[in-house]
N, C-alpha and C positions, 0 to 999 in steps of 0.2 A: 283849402278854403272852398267846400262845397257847399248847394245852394239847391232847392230842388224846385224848379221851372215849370209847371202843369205837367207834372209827368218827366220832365229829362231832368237829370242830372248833370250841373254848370258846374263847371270849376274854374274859380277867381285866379288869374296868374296876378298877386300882388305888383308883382315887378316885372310885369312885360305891358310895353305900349306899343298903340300898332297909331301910323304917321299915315291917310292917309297922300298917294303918291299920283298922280292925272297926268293923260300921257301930253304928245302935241296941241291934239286938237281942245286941251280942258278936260276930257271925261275921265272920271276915277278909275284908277286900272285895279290897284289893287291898297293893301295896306302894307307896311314896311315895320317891320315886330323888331322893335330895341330894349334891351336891359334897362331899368331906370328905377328910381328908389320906391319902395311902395309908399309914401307919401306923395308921393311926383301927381298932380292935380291929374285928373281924368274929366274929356267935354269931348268938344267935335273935331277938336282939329286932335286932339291925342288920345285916343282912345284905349280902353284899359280891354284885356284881352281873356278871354274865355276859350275852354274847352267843353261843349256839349257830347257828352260823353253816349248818349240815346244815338242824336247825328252824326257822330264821330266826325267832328267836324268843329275847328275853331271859328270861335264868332268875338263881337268885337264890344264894348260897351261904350255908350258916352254918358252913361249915369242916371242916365232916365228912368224916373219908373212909373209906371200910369197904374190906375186904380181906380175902381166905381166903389163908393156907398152902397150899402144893403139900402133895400126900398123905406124909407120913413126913418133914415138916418140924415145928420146935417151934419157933416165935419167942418164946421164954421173957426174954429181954431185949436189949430195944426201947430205946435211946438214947433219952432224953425230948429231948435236944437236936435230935434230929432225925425223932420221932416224938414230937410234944407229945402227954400225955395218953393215951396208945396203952395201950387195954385190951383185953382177950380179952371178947366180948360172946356169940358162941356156941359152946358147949365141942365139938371140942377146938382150931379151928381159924380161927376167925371176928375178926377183930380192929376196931376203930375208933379214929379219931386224931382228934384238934380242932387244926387251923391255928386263929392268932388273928391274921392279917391275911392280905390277898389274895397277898401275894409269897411267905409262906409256904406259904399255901396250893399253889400252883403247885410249890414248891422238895418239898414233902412228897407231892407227888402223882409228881413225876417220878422222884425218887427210889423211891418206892413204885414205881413202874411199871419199872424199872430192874433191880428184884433179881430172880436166877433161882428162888430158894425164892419166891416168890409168884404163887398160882393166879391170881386177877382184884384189880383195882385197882377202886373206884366210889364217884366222888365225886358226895356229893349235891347234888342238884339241884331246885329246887326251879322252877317255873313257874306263872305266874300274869297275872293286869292288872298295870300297874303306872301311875303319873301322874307323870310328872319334873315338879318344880320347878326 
């Protein structure tokens, strides 16, 4: 499940989430990579797990995907079917969508990246340690 990122190529692990793990004091140490079904929901506390194959380097998803309008376009209504969650975050043009699993995530990104009214596509990304079990 490849995905191609302004230039890098991401690859969707369906079925690896990463937990993350804060040491003593609260601060995020790193993430904790487990098997889990690729339905298994993906957000902030379970994040679904990427390899940037450019970085060589795994990175982390919680399903986000942000996205500007081309100038004198209004994405005024956004299908939730096919934009979960998609809300206008900086006026007048600015939007964000929450995938709630890795295949979705991928089917909302390509589609995003697909339409001629849309300026940039950018899915976050999140990088860090991580410790598979």
């Amino acid at each position: 499940m490849v995905v191609n990122d302004r230039g890098s190529i991401l690859e969707i692990m369906p079925t690896q989430r990463a937990l993350p793990q804060t040491d003593a004091s609260g601060h995020q140490r790193m993430q904790v990579v487990m098997r889990q079904e690729p339905n298994t929901p993906i957000g902030p506390l379970n994040l679904g797990v990427v390899f940037n194959h450019t970085l060589q380097q795994r990175g982390y998803i919680s399903g986000e995907i942000a996205f500007k309008a081309k100038p004198g376009h209004r994405l005024s209504a956004l299908d939730p079917t096919l934009y979960p969650g998609a809300r206008l975050i900086i006026r007048p043009d600015v939007y964000i969508v929450r995938a709630r699993t890795p295949i979705e995530f991928i089917g909302v990104l390509q589609r995003l990246q697909g339409r001629d009214d849309i300026a940039w596509v950018e899915p976050t990304v999140i990088y860090g340690l991580a410790y598979s079990q």
